[in-house]
N, C-alpha and C positions, 0 to 999 in steps of 0.2 A: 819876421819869423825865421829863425835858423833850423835846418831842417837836415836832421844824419841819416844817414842810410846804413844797411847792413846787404847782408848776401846771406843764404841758405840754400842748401839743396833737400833742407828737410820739410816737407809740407805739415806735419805735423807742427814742427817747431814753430811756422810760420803762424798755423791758425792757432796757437795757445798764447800768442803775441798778440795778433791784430782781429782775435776771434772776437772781441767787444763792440770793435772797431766795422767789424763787416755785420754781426747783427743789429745795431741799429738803424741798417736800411736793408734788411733782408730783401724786400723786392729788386733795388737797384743791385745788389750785391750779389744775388742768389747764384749765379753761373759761376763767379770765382768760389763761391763756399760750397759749391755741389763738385765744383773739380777739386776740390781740394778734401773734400771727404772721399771721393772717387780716389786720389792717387793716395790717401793713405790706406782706403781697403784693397787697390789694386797698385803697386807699385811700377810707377815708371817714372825715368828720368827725368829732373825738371830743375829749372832757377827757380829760387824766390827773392824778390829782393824788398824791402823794407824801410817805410822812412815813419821818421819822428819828430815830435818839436817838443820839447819842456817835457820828454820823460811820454808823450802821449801819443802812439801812434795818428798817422793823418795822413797816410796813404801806402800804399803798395802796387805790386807789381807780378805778373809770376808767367812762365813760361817753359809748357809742356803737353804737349811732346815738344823737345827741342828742336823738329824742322816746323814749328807753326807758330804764328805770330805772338807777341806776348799781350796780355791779357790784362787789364786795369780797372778799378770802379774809376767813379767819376772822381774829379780831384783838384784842388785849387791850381792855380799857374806856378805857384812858384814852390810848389810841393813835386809836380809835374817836371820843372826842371833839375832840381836834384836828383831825381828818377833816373831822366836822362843821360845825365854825368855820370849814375853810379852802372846804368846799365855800358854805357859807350866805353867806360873804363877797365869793364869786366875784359873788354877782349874780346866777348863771345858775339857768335851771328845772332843775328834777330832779322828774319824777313820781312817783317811787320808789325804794328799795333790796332790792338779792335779795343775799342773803349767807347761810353760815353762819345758823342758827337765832340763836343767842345775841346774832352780829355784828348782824344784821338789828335786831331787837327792838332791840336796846341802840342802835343809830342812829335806828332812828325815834322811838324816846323822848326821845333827844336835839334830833330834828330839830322834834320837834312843840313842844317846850320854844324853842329858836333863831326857831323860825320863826314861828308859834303859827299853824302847818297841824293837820291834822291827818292822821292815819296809820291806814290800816286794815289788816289782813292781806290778802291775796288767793289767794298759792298757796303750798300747803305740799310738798314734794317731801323726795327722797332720797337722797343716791348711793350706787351700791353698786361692789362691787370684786368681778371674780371670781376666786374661790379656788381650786376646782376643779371643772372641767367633768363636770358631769350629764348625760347624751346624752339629749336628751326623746327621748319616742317615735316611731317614723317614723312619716309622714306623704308623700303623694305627691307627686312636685315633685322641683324642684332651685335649688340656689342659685345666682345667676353676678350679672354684673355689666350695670348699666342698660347701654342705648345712647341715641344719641342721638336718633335715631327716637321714643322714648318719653320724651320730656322733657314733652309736653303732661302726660301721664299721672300723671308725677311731681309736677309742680308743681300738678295737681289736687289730689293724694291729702297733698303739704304743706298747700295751703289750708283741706283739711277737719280734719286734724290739728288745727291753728290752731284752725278752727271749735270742737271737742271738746272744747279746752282752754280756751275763753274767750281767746286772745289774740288782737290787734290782727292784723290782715291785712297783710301786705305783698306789694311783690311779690316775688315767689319767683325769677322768670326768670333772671337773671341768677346765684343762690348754684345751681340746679340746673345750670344749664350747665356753670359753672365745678366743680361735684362730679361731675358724669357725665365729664367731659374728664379729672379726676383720679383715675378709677374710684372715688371715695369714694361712690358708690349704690348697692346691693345690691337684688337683689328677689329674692323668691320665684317661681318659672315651674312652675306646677301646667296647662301648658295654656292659658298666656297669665301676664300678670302676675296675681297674688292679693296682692303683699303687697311693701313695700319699709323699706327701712331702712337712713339713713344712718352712714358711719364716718370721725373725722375722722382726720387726718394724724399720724402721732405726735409725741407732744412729750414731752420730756425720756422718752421709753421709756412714754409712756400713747395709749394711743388712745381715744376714746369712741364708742359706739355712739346715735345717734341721730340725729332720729327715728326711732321705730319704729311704722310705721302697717299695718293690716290694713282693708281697708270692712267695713262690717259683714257686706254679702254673704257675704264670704269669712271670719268668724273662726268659730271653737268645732273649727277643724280642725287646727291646730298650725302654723299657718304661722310665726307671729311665733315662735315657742320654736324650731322648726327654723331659723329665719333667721337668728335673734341667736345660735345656738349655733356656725351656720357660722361667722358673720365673730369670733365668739369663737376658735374655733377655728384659723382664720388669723393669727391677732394673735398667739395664746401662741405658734402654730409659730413665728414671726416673731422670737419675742424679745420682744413689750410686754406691759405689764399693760392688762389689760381694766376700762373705768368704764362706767356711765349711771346716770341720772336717771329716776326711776319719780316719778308726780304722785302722794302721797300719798292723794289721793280715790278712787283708782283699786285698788282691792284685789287684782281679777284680775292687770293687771298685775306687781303687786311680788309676788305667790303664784309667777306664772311666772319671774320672773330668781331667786328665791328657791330654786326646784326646780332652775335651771337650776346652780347653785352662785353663785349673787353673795349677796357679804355683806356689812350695812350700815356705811359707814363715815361719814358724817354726815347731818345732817338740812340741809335749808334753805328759806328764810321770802325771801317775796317784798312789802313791804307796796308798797303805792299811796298816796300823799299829794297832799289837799285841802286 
């Protein structure tokens, strides 16, 4: 298979090319086509780069914010290495790749080879799909939607999240605004806030739930499994299929969407390159 590549820095142009191409696995796909309607309502800087065979899209690539790793569905080996070449050729930094386990792996192998960086793992994660809703157990509370009044509050309980996970800080302000304006925050109200967790916008009929954050103060009481089962809950009424991303380190977590009826439907590998 001979495989070309192109380059854009239009996210639009990119999804009216390989928009066919990313919904026929909207679950696997759903993070790059939710960032990629994200940067065409909110613009910010970004690569796209693009490959084909025989006129038919069969892979891509894309990377933004440009200090953060670039981002790929899953993708054959030798689609994966054209990638490569076309990325290594731009010039441009890349600190890393999150993909697909196998995608991942097989690119930074490629990349440490291209480049003679080298490549470490950093986070291992999951996504799961829910199949059918498990009602966890009650717990006291209710579920509704943030306001705006409580955006310090959120954007706190983001940066600690960050914190937990080992990732880079940013500012939050502005992505919390614009998701409390879209009612995409959820909290838990046990007698104030105890617990929130984001949902994004549907795309091609998926929605994601994330982050999902509890303080510590407030966890071992069921907040987080009462939370994520409401807005699961909303979503199948709705008509979508329900995804998230559980951090592999994190055992408790993936036990609870696990109870909760979510079933694993890939793994994915995040390396860092020096």
């Amino acid at each position: 298979m001979v495989v070309t590549t192109s380059c854009t820095d239009d996210p639009a142009a990119l999804l009216a090319t390989a928009g066919d191409f990313l919904v026929a696995d909207p679950v696997r796909h759903n993070l790059i086509l939710t960032l990629l309607e994200q940067r065409m309502r909110h613009p910010e800087p970004g690569r796209y780069w693009l490959a084909s065979s025989d006129g038919e899209v069969c892979g891509l690539a894309m990377q933004s914010p440009l200090d953060h790793a670039a981002t790929m569905p899953p993708m054959p080996t030798d689609v994966v290495d054209a990638l490569v070449d076309a990325v290594a050729e731009s010039g441009k930094e890349v600190p890393g790749i999150a993909a697909e386990a196998a995608t991942a792996a097989h690119f930074a192998g490629q990349w440490t080879e291209r480049t003679g960086s080298a490549a470490r793992p950093d986070q291992g994660q999951r996504l799961y799909e829910l199949e059918r809703l498990i009602a966890p157990r009650r717990t006291s509370g209710r579920s509704r939607s943030a306001n705006p009044s409580e955006r310090d509050q959120v954007i706190e309980w983001h940066e600690a999240f960050a914190v937990e996970l080992g990732e880079q800080l940013r500012n939050h302000d502005a992505v919390v605004d614009r998701r409390i304006a879209a009612d995409q925050i959820c909290c838990w109200d046990d007698g104030g806030l105890v617990a929130f967790a984001g949902r994004s916008a549907p795309v091609a009929g998926v929605i994601r739930i994330g982050p999902v954050y509890t303080p510590p103060e407030n966890r071992g009481r069921g907040y987080a499994s009462s939370l994520t089962a409401a807005i699961a809950t909303d979503a199948v009424a709705e008509g979508h299929r329900c995804i998230l991303y559980t951090d592999l380190s994190n055992p408790t977590s993936n036990a609870i969407y696990r109870a909760l009826g979510f079933r694993a439907r890939m793994e994915a590998l995040r390396y860092v390159f020096t």
